[in-house]
HTML snippet that shows the backbone in 3Dmol.js (N, CA, C, O; Angstrom):
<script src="https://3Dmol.org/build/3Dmol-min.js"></script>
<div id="view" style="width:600px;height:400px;position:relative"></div>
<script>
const pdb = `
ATOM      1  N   UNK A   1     -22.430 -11.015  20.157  1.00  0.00           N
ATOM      2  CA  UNK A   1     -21.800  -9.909  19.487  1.00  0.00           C
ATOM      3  C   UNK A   1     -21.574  -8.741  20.442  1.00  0.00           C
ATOM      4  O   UNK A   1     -20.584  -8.047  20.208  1.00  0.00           O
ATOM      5  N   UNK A   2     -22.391  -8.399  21.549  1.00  0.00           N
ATOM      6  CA  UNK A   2     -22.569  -7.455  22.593  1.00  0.00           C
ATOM      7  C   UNK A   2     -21.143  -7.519  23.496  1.00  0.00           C
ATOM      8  O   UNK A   2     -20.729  -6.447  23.938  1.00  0.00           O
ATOM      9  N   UNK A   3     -20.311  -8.873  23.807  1.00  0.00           N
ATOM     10  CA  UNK A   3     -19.587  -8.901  24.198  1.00  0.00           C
ATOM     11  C   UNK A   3     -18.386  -8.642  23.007  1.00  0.00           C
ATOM     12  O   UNK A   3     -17.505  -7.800  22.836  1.00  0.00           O
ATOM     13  N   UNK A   4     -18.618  -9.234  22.657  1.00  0.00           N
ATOM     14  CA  UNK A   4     -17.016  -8.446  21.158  1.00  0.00           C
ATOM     15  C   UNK A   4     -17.069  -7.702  21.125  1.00  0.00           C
ATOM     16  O   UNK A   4     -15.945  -7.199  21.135  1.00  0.00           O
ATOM     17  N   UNK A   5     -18.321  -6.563  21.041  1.00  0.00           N
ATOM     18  CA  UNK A   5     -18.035  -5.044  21.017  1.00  0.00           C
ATOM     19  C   UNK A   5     -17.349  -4.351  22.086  1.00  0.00           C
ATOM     20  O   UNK A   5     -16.468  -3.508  21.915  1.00  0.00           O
ATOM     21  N   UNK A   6     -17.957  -4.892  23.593  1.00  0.00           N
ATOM     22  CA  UNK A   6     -17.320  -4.254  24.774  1.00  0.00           C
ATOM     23  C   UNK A   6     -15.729  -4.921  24.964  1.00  0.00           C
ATOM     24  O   UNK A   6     -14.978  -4.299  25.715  1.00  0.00           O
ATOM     25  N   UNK A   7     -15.272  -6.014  24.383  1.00  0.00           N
ATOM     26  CA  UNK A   7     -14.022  -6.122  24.765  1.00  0.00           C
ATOM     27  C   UNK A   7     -13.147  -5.724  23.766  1.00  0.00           C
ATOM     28  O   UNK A   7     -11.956  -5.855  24.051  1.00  0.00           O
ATOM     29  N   UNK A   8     -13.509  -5.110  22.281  1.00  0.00           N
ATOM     30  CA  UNK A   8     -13.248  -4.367  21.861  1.00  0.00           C
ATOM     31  C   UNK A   8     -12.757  -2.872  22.074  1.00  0.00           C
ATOM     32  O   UNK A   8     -11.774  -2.384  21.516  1.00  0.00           O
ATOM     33  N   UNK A   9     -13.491  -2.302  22.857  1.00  0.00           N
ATOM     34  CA  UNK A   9     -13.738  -0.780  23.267  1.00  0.00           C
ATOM     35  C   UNK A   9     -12.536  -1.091  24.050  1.00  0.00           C
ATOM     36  O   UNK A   9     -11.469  -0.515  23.837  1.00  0.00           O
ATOM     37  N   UNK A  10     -12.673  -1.909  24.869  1.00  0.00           N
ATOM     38  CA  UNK A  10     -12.047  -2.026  26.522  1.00  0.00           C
ATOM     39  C   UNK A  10     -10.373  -2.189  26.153  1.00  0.00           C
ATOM     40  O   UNK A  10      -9.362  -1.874  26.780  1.00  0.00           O
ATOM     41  N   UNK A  11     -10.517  -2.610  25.289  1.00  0.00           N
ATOM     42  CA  UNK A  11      -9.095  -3.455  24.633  1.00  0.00           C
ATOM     43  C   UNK A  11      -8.324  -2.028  24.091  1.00  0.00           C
ATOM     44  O   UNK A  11      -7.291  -1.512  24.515  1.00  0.00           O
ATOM     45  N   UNK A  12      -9.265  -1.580  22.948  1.00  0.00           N
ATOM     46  CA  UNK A  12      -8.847  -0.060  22.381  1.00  0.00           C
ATOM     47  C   UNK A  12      -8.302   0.957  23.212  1.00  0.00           C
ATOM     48  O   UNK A  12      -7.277   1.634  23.134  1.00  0.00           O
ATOM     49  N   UNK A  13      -9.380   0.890  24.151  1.00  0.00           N
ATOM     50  CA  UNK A  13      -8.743   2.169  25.370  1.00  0.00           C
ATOM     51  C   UNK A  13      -7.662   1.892  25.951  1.00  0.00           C
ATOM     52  O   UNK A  13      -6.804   2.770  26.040  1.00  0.00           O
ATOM     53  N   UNK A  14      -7.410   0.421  26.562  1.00  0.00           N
ATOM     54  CA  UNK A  14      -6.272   0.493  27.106  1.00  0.00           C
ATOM     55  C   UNK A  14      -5.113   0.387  26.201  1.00  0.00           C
ATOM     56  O   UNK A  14      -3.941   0.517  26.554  1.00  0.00           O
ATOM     57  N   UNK A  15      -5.487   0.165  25.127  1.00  0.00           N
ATOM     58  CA  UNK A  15      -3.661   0.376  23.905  1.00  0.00           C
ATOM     59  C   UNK A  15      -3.575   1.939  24.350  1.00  0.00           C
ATOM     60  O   UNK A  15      -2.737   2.557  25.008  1.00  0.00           O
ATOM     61  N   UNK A  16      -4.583   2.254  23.826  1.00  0.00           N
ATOM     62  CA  UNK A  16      -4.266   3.864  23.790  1.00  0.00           C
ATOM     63  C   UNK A  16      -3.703   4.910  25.134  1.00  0.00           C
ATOM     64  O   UNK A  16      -3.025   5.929  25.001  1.00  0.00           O
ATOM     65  N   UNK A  17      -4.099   4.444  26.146  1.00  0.00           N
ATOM     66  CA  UNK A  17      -3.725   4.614  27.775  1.00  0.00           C
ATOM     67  C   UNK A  17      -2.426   4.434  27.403  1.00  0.00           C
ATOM     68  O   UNK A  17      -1.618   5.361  27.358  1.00  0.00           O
ATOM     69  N   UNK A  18      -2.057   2.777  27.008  1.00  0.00           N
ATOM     70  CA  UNK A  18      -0.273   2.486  26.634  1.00  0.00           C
ATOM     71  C   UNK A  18      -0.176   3.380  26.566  1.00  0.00           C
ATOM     72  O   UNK A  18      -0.024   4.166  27.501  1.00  0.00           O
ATOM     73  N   UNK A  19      -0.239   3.693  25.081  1.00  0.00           N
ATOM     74  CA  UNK A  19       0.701   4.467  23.882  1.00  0.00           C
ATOM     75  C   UNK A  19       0.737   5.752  25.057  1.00  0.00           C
ATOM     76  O   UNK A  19       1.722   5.691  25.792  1.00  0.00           O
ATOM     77  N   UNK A  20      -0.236   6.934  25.330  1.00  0.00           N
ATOM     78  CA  UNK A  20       0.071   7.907  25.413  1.00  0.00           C
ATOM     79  C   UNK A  20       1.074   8.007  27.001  1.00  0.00           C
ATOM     80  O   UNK A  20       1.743   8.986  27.333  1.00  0.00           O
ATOM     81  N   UNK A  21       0.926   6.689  27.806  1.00  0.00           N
ATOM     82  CA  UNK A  21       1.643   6.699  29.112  1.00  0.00           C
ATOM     83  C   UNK A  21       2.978   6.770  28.365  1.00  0.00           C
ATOM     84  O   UNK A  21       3.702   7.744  28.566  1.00  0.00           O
ATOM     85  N   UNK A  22       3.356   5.795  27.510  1.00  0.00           N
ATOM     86  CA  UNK A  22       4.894   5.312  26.969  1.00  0.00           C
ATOM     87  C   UNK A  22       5.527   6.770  26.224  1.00  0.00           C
ATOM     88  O   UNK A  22       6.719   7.028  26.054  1.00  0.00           O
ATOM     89  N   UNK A  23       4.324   7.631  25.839  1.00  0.00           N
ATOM     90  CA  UNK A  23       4.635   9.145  25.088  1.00  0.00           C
ATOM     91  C   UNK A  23       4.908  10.083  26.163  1.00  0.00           C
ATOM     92  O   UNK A  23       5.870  10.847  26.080  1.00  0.00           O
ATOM     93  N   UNK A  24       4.332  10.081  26.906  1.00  0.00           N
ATOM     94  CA  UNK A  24       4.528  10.811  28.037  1.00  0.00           C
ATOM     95  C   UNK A  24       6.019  10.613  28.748  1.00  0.00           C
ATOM     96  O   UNK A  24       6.908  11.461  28.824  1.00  0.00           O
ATOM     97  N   UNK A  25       6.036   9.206  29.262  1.00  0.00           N
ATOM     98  CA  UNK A  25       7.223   8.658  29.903  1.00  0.00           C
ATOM     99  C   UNK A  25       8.291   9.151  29.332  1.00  0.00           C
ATOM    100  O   UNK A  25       9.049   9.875  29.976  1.00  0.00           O
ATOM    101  N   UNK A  26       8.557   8.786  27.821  1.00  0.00           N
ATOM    102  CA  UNK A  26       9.474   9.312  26.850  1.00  0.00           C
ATOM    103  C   UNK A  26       9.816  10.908  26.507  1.00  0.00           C
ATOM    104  O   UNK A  26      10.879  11.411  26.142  1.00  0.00           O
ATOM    105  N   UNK A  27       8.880  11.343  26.690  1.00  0.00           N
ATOM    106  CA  UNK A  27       8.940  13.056  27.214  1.00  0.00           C
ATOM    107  C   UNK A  27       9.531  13.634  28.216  1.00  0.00           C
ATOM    108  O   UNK A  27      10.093  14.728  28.187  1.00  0.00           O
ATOM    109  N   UNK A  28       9.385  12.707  29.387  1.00  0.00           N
ATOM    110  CA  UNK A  28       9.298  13.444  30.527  1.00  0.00           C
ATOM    111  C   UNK A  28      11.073  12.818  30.804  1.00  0.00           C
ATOM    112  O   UNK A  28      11.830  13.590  31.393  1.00  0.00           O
ATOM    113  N   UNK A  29      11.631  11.403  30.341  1.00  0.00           N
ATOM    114  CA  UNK A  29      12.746  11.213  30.548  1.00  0.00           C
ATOM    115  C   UNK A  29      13.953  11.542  29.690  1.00  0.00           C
ATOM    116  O   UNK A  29      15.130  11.675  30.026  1.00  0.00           O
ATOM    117  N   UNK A  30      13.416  11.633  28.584  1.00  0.00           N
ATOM    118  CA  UNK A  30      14.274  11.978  27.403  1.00  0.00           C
ATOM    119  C   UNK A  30      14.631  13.484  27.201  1.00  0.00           C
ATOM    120  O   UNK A  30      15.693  14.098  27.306  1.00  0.00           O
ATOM    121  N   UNK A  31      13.032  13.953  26.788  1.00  0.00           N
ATOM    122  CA  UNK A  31      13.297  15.385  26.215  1.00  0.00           C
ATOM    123  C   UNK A  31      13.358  16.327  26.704  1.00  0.00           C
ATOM    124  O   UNK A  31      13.938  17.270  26.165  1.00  0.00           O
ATOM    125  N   UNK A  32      12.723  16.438  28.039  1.00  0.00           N
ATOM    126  CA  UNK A  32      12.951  17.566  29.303  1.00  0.00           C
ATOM    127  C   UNK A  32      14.178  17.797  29.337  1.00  0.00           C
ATOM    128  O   UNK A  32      14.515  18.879  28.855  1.00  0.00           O
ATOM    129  N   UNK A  33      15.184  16.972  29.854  1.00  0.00           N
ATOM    130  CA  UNK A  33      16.484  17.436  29.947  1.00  0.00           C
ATOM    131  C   UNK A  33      17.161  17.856  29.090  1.00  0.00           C
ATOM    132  O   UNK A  33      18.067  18.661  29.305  1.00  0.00           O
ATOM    133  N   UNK A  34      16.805  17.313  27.725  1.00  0.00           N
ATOM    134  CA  UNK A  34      18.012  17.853  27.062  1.00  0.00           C
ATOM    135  C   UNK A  34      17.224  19.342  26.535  1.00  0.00           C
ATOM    136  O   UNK A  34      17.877  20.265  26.050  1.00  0.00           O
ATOM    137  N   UNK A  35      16.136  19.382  26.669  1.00  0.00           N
ATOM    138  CA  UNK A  35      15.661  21.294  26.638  1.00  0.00           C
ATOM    139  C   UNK A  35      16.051  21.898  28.003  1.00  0.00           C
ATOM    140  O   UNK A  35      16.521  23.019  27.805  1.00  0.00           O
ATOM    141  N   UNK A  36      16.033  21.572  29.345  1.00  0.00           N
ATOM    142  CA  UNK A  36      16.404  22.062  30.304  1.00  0.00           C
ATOM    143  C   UNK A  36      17.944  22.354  30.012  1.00  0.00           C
ATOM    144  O   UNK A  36      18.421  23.470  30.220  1.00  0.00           O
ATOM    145  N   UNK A  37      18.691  21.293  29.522  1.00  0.00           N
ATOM    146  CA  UNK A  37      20.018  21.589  29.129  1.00  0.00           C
ATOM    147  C   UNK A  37      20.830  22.775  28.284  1.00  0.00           C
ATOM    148  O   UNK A  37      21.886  23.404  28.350  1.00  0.00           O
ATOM    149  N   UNK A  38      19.605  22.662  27.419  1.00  0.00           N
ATOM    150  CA  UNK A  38      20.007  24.088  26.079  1.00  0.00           C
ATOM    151  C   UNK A  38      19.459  24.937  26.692  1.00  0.00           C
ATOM    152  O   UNK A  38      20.012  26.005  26.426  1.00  0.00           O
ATOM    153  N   UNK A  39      18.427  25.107  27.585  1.00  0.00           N
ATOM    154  CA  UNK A  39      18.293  26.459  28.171  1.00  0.00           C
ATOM    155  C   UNK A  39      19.543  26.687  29.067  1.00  0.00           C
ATOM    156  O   UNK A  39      20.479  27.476  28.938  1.00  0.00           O
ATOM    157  N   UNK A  40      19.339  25.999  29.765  1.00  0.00           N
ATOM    158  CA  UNK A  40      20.749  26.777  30.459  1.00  0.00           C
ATOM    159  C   UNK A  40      22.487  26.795  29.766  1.00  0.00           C
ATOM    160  O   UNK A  40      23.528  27.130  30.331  1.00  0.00           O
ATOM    161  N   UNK A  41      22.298  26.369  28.562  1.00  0.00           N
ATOM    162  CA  UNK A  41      23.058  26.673  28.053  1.00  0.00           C
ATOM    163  C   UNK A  41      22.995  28.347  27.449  1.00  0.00           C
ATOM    164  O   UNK A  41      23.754  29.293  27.656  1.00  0.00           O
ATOM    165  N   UNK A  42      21.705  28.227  26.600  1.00  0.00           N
ATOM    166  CA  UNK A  42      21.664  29.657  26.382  1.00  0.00           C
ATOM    167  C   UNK A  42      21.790  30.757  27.559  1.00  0.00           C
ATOM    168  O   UNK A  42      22.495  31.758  27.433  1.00  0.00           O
ATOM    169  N   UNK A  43      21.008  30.458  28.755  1.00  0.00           N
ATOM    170  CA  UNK A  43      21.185  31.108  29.716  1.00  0.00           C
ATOM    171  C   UNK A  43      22.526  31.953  29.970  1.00  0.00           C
ATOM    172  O   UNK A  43      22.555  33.136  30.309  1.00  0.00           O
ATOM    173  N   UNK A  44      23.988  30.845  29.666  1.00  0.00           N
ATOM    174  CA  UNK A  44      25.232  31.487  29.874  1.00  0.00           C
ATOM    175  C   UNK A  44      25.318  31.669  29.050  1.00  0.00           C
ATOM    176  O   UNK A  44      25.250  32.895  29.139  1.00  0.00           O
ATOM    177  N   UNK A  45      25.467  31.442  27.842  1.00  0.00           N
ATOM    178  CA  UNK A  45      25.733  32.043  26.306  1.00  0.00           C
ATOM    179  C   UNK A  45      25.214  33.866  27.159  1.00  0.00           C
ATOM    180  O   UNK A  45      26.027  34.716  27.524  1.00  0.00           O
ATOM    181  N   UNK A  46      23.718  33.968  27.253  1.00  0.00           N
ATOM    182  CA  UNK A  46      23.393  35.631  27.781  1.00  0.00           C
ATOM    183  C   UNK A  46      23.997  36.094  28.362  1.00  0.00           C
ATOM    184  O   UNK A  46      24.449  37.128  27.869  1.00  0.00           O
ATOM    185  N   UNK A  47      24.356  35.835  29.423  1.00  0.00           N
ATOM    186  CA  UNK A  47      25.530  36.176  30.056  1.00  0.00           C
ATOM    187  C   UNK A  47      26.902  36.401  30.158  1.00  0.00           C
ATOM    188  O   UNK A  47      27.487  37.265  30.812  1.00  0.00           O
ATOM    189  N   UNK A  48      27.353  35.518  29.432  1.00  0.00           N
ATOM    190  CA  UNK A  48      28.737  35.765  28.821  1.00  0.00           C
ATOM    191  C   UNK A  48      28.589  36.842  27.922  1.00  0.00           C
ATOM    192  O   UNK A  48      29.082  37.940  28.183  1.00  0.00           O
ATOM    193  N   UNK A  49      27.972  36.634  26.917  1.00  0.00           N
ATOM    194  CA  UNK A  49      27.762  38.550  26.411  1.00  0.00           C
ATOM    195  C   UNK A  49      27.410  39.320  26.893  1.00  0.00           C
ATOM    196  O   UNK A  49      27.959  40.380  26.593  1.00  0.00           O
ATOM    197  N   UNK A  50      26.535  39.379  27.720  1.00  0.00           N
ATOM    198  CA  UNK A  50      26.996  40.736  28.672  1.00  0.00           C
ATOM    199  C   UNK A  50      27.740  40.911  28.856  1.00  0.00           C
ATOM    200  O   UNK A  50      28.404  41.749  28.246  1.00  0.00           O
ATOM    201  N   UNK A  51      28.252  40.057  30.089  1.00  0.00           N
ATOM    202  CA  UNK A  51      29.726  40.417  30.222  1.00  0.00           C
ATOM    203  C   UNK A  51      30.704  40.984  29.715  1.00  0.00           C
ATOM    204  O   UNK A  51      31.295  41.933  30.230  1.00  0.00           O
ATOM    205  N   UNK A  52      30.992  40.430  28.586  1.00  0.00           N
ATOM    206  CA  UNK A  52      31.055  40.747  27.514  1.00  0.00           C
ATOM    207  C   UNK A  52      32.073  42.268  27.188  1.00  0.00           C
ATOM    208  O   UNK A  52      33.187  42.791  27.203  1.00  0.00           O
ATOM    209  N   UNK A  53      30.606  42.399  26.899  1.00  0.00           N
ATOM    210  CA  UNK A  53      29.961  43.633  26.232  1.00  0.00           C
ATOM    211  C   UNK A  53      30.230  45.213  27.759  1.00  0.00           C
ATOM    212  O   UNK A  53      30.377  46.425  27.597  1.00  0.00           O
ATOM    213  N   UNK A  54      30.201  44.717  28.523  1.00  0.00           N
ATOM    214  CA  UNK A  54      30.150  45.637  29.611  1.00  0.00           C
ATOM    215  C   UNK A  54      31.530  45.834  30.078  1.00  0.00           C
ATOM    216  O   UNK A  54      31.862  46.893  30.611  1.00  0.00           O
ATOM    217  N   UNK A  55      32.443  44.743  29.879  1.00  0.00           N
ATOM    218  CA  UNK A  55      33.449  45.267  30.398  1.00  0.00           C
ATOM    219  C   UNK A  55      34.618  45.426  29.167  1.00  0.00           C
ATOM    220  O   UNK A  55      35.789  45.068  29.293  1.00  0.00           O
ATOM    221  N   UNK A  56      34.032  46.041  27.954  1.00  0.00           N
ATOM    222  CA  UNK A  56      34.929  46.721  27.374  1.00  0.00           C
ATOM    223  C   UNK A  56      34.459  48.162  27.381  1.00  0.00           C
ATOM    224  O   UNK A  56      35.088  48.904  26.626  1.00  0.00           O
ATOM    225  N   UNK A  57      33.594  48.638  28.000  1.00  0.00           N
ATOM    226  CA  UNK A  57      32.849  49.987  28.226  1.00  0.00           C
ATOM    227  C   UNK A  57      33.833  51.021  28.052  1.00  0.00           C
ATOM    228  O   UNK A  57      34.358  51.127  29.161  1.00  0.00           O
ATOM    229  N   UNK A  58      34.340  51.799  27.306  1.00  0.00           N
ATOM    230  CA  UNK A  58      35.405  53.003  27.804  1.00  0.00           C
ATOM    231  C   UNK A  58      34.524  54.331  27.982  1.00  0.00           C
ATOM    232  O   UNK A  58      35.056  55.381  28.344  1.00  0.00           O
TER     233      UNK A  58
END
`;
const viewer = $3Dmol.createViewer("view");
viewer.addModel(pdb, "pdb");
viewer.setStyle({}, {cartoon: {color: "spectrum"}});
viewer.zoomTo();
viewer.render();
</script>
């Protein structure tokens, strides 16, 4: 029984290693960019209103 328990544990940890590597991976390829993307989208969105905004100044 001593051994079912430890290849149990051993077994558990490494799903879970999976899962959170495959969560990570999926983070880091997927969702980064498309938030890096909308930031710099907003980024010019800010800027363009300034712009904007400054050069109708009278």
């Amino acid at each position: 029984m001593k051994q079912f328990s430890k290849g149990f544990l051993v077994g558990t940890l490494a799903t879970l290693g999976a899962l959170a590597s495959g969560v990570f991976t999926f983070h880091k390829t997927v969702i980064k960019p498309i938030e890096e993307t909308e930031e710099k989208f907003d980024t010019n969105r800010r800027a363009a209103v300034r712009k904007g905004r400054s050069s109708h100044q009278f």
